[in-house]
C-alpha positions as CSV (number, residue, x, y, z in Angstrom):
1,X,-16.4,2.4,-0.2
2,X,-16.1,-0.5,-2.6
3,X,-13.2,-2.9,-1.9
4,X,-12.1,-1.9,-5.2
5,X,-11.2,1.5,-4.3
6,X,-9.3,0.0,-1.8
7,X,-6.9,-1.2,-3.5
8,X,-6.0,2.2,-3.1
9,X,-4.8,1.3,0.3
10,X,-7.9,2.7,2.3
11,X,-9.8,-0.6,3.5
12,X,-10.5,-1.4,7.1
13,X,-9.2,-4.3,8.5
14,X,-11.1,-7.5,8.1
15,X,-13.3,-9.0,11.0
16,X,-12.9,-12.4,9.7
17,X,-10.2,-15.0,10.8
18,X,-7.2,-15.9,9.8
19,X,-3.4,-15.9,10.5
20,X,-2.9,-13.3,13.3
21,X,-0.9,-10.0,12.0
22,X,0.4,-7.3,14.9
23,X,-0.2,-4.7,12.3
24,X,2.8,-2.2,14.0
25,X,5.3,0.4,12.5
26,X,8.4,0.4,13.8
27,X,8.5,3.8,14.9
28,X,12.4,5.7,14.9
29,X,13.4,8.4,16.7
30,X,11.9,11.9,15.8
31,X,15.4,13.0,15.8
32,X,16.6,15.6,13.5
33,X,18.7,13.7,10.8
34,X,22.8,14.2,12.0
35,X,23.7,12.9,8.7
36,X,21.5,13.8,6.4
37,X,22.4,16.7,3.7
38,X,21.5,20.3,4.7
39,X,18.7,22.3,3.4
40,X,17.5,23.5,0.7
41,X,17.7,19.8,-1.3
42,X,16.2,19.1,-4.6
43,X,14.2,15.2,-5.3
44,X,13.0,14.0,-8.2
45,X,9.8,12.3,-7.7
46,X,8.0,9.9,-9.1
47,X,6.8,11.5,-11.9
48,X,9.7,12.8,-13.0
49,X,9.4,16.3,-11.7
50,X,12.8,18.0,-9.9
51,X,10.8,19.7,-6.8
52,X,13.2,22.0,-4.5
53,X,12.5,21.8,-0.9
54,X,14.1,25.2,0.5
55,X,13.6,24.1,4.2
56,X,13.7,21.3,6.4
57,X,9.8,20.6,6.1
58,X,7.9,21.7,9.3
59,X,4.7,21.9,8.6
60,X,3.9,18.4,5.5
61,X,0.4,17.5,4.3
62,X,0.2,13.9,3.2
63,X,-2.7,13.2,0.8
64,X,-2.3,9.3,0.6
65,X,-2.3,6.6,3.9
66,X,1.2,4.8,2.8
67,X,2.8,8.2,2.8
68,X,1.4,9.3,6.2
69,X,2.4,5.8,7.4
70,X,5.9,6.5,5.9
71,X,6.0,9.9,7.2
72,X,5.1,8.4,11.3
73,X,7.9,5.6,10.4
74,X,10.6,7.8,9.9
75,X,10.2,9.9,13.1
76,X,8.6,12.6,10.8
77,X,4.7,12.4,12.1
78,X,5.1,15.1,14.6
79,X,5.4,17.4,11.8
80,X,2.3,16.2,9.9
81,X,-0.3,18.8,9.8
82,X,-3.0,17.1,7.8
83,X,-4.2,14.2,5.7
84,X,-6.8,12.4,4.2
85,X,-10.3,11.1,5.2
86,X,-8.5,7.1,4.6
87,X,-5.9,8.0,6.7
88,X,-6.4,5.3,10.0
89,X,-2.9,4.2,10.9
90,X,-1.2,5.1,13.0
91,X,-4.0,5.9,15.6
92,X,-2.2,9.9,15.9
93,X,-3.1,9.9,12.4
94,X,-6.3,9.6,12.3
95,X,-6.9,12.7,14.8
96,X,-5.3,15.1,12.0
97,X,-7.3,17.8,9.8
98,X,-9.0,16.0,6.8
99,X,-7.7,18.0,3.8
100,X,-8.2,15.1,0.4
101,X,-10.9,12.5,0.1
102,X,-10.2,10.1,-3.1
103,X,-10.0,12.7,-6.1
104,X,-10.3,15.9,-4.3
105,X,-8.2,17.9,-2.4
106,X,-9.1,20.7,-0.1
107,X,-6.7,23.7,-1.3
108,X,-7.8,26.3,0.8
109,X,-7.4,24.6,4.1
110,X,-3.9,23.5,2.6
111,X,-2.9,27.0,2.4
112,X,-4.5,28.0,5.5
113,X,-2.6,25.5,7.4
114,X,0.8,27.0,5.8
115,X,2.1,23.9,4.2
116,X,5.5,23.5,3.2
117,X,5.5,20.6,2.1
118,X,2.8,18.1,0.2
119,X,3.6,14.5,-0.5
120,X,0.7,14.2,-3.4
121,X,-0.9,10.4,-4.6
122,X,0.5,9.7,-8.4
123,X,-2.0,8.6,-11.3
124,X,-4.5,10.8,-10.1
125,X,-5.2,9.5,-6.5
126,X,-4.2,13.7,-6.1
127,X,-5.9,15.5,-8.9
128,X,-2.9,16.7,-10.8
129,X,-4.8,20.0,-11.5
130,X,-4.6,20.1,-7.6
131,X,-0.7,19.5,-7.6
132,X,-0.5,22.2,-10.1
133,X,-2.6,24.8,-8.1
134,X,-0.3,24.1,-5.0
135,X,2.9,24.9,-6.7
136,X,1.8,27.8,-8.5
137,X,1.7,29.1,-4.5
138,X,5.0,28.1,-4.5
139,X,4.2,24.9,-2.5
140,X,6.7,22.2,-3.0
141,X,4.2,19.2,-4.0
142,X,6.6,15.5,-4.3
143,X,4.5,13.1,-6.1
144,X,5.1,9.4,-5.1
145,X,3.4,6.4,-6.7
146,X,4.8,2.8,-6.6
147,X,4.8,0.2,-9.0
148,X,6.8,-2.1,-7.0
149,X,7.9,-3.6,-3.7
150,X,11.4,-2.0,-5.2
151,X,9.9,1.4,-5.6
152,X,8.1,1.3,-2.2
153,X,11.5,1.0,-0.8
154,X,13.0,3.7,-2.6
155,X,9.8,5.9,-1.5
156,X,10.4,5.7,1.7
157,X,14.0,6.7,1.5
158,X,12.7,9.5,-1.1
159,X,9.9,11.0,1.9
160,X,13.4,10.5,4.1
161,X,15.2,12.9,2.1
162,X,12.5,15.6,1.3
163,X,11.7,15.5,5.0
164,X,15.5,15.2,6.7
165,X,15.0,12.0,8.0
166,X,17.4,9.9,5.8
167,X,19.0,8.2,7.7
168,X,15.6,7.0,9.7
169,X,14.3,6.2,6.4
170,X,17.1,3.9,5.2
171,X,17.2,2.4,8.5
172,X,13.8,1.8,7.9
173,X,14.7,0.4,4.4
174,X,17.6,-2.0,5.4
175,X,15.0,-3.6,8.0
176,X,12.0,-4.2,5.7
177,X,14.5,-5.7,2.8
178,X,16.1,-7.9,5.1
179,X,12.5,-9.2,6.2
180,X,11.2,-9.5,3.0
181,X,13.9,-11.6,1.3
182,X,13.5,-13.7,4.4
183,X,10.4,-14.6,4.1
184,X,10.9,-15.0,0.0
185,X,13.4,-17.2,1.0
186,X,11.1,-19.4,3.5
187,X,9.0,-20.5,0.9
188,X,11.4,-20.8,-2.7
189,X,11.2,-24.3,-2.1
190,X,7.7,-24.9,-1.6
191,X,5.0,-25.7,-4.6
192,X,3.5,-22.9,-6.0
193,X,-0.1,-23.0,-6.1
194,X,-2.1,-20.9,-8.6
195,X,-3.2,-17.8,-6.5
196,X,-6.2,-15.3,-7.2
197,X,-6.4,-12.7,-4.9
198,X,-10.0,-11.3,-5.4
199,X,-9.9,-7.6,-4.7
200,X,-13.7,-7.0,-5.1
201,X,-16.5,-9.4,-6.5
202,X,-19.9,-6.8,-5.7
203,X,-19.9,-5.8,-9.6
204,X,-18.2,-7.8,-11.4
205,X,-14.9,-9.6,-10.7
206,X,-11.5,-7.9,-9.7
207,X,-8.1,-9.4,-9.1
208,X,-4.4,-8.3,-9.8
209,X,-3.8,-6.7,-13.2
210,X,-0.9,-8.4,-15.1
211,X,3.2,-7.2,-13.8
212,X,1.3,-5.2,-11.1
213,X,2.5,-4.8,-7.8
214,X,-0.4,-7.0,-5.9
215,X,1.4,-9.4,-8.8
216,X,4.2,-9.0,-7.2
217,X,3.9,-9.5,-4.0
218,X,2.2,-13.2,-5.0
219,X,5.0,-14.6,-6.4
220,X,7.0,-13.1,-3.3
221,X,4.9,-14.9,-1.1
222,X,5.0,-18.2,-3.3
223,X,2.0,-18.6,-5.6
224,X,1.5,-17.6,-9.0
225,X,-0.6,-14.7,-9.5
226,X,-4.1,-15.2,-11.7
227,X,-4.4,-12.0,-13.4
228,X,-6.7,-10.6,-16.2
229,X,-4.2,-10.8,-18.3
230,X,-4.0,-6.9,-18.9
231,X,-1.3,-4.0,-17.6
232,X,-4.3,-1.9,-17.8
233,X,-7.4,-3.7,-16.3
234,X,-8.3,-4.9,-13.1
235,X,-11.5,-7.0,-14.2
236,X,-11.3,-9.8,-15.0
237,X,-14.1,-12.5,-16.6
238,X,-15.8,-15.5,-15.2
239,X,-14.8,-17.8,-17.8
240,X,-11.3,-17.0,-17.5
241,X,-11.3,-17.2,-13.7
242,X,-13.0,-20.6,-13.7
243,X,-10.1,-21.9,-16.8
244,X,-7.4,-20.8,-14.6
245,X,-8.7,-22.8,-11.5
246,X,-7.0,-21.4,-8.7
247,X,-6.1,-23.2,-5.9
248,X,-6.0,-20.6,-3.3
249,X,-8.4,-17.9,-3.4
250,X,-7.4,-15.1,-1.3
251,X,-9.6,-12.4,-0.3
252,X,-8.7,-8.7,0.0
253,X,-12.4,-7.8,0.1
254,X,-12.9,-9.8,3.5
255,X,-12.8,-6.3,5.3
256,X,-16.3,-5.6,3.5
257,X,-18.0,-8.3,4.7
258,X,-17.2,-11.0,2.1
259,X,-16.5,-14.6,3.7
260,X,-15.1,-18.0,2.4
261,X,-18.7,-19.4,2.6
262,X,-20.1,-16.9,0.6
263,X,-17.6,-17.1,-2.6
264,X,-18.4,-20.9,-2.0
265,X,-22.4,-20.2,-2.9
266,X,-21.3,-18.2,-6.1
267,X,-22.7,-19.7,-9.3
268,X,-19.7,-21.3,-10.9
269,X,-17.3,-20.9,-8.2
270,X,-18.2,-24.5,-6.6
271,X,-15.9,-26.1,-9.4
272,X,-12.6,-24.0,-8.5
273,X,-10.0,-26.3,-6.9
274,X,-9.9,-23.5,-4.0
275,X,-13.5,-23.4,-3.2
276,X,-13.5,-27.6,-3.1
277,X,-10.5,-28.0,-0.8
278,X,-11.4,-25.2,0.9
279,X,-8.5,-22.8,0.7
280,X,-10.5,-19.8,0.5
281,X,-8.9,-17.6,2.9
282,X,-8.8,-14.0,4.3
283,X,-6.2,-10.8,4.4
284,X,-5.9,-7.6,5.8
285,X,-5.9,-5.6,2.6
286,X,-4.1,-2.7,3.5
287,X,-0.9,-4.7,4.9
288,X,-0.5,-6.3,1.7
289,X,-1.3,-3.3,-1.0
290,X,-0.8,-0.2,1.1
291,X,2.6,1.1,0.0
292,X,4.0,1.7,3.4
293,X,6.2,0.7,6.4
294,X,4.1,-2.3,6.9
295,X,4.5,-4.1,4.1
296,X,6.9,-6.7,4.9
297,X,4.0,-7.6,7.5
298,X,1.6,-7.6,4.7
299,X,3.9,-10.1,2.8
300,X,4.1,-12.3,6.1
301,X,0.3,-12.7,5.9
302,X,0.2,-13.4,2.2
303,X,2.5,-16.3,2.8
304,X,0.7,-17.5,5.3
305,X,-2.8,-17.7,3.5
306,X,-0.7,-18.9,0.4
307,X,1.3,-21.5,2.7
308,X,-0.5,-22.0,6.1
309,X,2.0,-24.6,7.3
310,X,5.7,-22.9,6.0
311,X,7.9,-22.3,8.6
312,X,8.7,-18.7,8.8
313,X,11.3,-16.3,10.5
């Protein structure tokens, strides 16, 4: 897998050094929810789509990692009956039917396993004619894709209320705002270096697409984002890389081998302020753009390969 598909949040952790992460959810009780609304409910996902849920979910297929994450978070992974090949966290997660690999989607063992509920990938990570097929069965598919640290927030609280666990979810919520504006706060302060956050470099060069969310969480962890200067495109050229000069160089593509020393041997790269001062440095990829429970950890590391030194909570 290219470390460009993993920006769909299905790298493996990288084997190079840097600051030390526990990457832990903090799991809540598996509790049913004593406040949340009876069943059936209706949610609007984030497509748009009004999907009725005419039962407290016992038996949910999750076809992307952050959900499954999400689902474990809230107290809800006891009820999760299947997921995807890039599912790996939490460990009981990865022991669960395969039913989706990136673009496909196994219907026939989804109806064998008698879903009643599938939380589906957005622009396309779940074919949509999959999410279509489903609901003809009268499957209740809830689509969730976020653009933003805002929106993988209101995710989590969304998976809370299709699955009865909303008051585990915004528990869940309240915690990982609180961290996150702390550590936003830790570094407001601080200069802000320019920051390119290389995402895959085998074919070509990838790094954060302008307003996206990897964008985002850059400037939250003080730096400002390089980007390819396109909503639509994640590639972006040499010659604009080397104009920007960025100071730090992050890599999200460590977990495939890629090392500091390496991008240092690249034709070009030697001029880069990052490469001479040697603020190359390496991530976990999945804590900082897997749209999940662990994201406020994921932030934590950015700032901390951004700012080595700040002083954190």
């Amino acid at each position: 897998m290219s470390a460009l598909v993993a920006l769909t949040s299905c790298a493996a952790a990288p084997t190079s050094t840097g600051p030390t992460i526990q990457p832990t959810i903090p799991s809540l009780p598996a509790s049913p929810d004593s406040v949340g609304r009876s069943f059936p409910v209706t949610v609007t996902d984030d497509e748009g789509t009004s999907v009725a849920i005419p039962e407290r979910p016992e038996r949910i297929v999750s076809l992307t990692p952050g959900t499954t994450e999400i689902l474990f978070a809230i107290g809800a992974g006891d009820r999760v009956v299947a997921t995807t090949d890039a599912d790996d966290y939490p460990p009981e997660a990865v022991l669960l039917p395969d039913v989706a690999s990136f673009g496909s989607v196994d219907l026939e063992r989804i109806v064998e396993l008698e879903a009643d509920l599938v939380l589906a990938g957005g622009l396309e990570y779940t074919p949509s004619d999959a999410i279509q097929t489903l609901r003809s069965l009268d499957i209740p598919v809830v689509v969730i894709y976020a653009a933003s640290v805002d929106g993988v927030l209101a995710d989590i609280e969304l998976t809370g209320e299709a699955v009865g666990n909303e008051r585990q979810a915004r528990a869940l919520v309240d915690e990982m705002r609180t961290e996150i504006e702390a550590l936003s706060a830790a570094v407001e302060d601080l200069p802000r270096p320019r920051v390119f956050y290389e995402i895959d470099a085998s074919v070509g060069v990838y790094g954060p697409a302008e307003d996206s969310f990897l964008a985002e969480m850059i400037r939250l962890a003080g730096g400002e984002p390089i980007t390819t200067g396109s909503a639509l495109s994640f590639e972006i050229t040499l010659e604009r890389l080397v104009a920007a000069d960025p100071e730090v160089i992050v890599l999200g593509d460590a977990a495939f081998g890629v090392t500091p020393e390496q991008v240092a041997k690249r034709p070009a790269w030697e001029q880069m302020t990052a490469v001479q001062k040697g603020a190359v440095r390496v991530v976990d990829d999945k804590l900082v753009t897997r749209p999940g429970p662990r994201l406020a950890q994921g932030l934590r590391s950015l700032v901390l390969a951004i700012h080595p030194d700040a002083r954190l909570p």
